[in-house]
C-alpha positions, 0 to 999 in steps of 0.5 A: 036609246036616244039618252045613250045616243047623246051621251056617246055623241057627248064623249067623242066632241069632247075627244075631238076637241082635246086632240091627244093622241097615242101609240097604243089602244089601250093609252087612248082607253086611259086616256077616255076616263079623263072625259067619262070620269070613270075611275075603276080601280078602288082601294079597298083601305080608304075607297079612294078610286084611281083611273090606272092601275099603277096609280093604285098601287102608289097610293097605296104604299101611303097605307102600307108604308113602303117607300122603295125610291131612296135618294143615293145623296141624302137617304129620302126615301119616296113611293114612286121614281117620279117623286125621287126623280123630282127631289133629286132636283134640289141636290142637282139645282135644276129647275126645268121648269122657267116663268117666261115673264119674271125668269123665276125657275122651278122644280115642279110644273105645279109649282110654275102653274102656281107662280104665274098667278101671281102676275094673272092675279088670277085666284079661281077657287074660293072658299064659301065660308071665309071668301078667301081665294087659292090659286089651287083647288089643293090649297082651297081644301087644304085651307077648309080643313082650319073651318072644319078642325079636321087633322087627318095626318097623325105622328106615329111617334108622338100622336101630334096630328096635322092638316097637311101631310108635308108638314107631318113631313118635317114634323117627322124629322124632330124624331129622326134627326134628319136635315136633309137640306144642307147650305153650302157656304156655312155648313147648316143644315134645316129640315125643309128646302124653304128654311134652307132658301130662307137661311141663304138670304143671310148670305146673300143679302137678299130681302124681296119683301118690301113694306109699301109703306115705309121701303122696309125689307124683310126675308120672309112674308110673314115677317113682313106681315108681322112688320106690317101691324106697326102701321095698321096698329092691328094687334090680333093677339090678346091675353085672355087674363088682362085684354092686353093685345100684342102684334105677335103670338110670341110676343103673347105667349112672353106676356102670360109668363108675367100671369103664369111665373113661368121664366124658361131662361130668357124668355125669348122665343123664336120662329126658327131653330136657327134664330134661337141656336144664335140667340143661345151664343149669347148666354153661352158666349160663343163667337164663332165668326172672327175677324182675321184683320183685327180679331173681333169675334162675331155671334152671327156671318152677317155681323162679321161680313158688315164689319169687314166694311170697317177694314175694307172701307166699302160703303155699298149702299148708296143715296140715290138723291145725296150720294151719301154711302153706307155700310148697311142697308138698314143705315140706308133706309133711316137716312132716306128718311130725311129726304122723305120726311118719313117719321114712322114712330110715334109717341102716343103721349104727346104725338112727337114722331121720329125717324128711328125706334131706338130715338122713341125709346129715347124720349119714352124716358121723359114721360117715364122718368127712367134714368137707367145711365148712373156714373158709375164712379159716384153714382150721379149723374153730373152734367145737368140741361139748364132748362128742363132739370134733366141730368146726364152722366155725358156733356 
């Protein structure tokens, strides 16, 4: 009786302390699951239990496939009003949801809960194999699932499996066709909101993901990650034919053709679609992007917004130490390198470093002995240095 009595009295402090209050008895009865743990409702598919009703019948639609929920815009369909109501959000552009620290918005209270960590750098669940640490218990279990090898999300179309249901998601959309999410300023169309936001930085000139080492700015965190093994000389990827190691999987991948024979087109592989269907332009030779001053024909928008400076004469990325200007960023970033005395590429025959990859490649020919420039009138190569023997086609 005594054991009883505790744990009543254990139940209504912690109600107490919560404070919640409801227009109705049968709210606050919910509601006291939340502090008892009690989840009386079971699917009798999976065993999963639910503290409401209701919240059954949703989980269940994951069984059954029923999404009755259609989004009037773009066709989506979801198994409850709150998701449609959420997603809705990416057609309308609202983002109720504001950091009051960075101003960042979001769609999702979730997705602001998960941003403000950010600047706690509070990570709160840790995984007991690896120590990597989440911001979410839903990330923590998601990541256990790369330890585990566990997949539980199948494509009913191709029999591929996933960790994740969301990537099943996208995955779906090869089969289906379907890019929901459409940019408004070129007309592409991607699979998911975040290939469209990355897409956009294109436009806008947005890179917020700047290397701490060099000033190098990058579109995407795993760019930048990428980028980042330049410095680290970390090459994680190895051929398990030769030993040879590269800082890309893609880059691997190129390298086993050399074992393999295999030479799909060109070779060249890319992270997404979109980077490959403009790197295609160049075997098909198709420019969409003209000039109206001078008719140049461009393969990508960027390339024909950076031309258009020629015409313009706007320069406006500017020298904060010399006033130099710039049509390019990238222009910008090589030149600070001769304030800095930043030479970040080396040559690890005889240590001579440099501002610029294209000036290492340059002198990497020395050492090689490539002379891939032959005139093309007689083959030679007339104009000779009077004190190393080296020939060029130019004085």
């Amino acid at each position: 009786l005594l054991n009883v009595f505790q744990k009543t009295l254990k139940l209504l402090l912690s109600i107490l302390q919560c404070g919640n209050a409801f227009t109705t008895a049968g709210c606050l009865k919910r509601h006291h699951r939340i502090h008892t743990g009690e989840k009386p409702y079971e699917c009798d598919q999976c065993g999963k239990t639910f503290t409401q009703m209701n919240v059954l019948k949703h989980h269940q639609r994951i069984h059954t496939g029923g999404k009755p929920y259609e989004c009037d815009q773009c066709g989506s369909t979801f198994t409850t009003g709150s998701y449609l109501k959420i997603h809705q959000r990416i057609h309308t552009g609202e983002r109720p949801y504001e950091c009051h620290q960075c101003g960042n918005a979001f769609i999702r209270a979730s997705e602001l809960k998960r941003h403000q960590h950010i600047h706690t750098g509070e990570r709160p669940f840790v995984c007991g194999q690896c120590v990597k640490a989440f911001t979410t218990a839903g990330s923590l279990k998601r990541h256990h699932r790369i330890h585990t090898g566990e997949k539980p999300y199948e494509c009913d179309q191709c029999g591929k499996t996933f960790t994740h249901m969301n990537v099943l998601k996208h995955h779906q959309r090869i089969h289906t066709g379907g890019k929901p999410y459409e940019c408004d300023q070129c007309g592409s169309a991607f699979t998911t909101g975040s290939y469209l936001k990355i897409h956009q930085r294109i436009h806008t000139g947005e890179r917020p993901f700047v290397c701490g080492q060099c000033v190098k700015a990058f579109t995407t965190a795993s760019h930048l990650k990428i980028h980042q093994r330049i410095h680290t000389g970390e090459k994680p990827f190895e051929c398990d034919q030769c030993g040879k190691s590269f800082t890309q999987r893609n880059v691997l991948k190129r390298h086993q053709r050399i074992h393999t024979g295999e030479r799909p087109c060109c070779g060249k592989t890319f992270t997404h679609i979109y980077q490959c269907k403009t790197h295609l332009r160049i075997h098909s030779g198709e420019r969409p992007y003209e000039c109206e001053q001078c008719g140049k024909t461009f393969t990508q928008m960027n390339h024909l917004t950076t031309h258009l400076r020629i015409h313009s004469g706007e320069r406006p990325y500017e020298c904060e130490q010399c006033g130099k200007t710039f049509t390019q960023m990238n222009h910008l970033r090589t030149h600070l390198r001769s304030h800095s005395g930043e030479r970040p590429y080396d040559c690890k025959q005889c240590g001579k470093s440099f501002t610029e990859m294209h000036n290492l490649k340059r002198h990497l020919r020395i050492h090689s002995g490539e002379r891939p420039y032959d005139c093309k009138q007689c083959g030679k190569k007339p104009y000779q240095c009077r004190f190393c023997d080296r020939s060029f086609i130019t004085g």
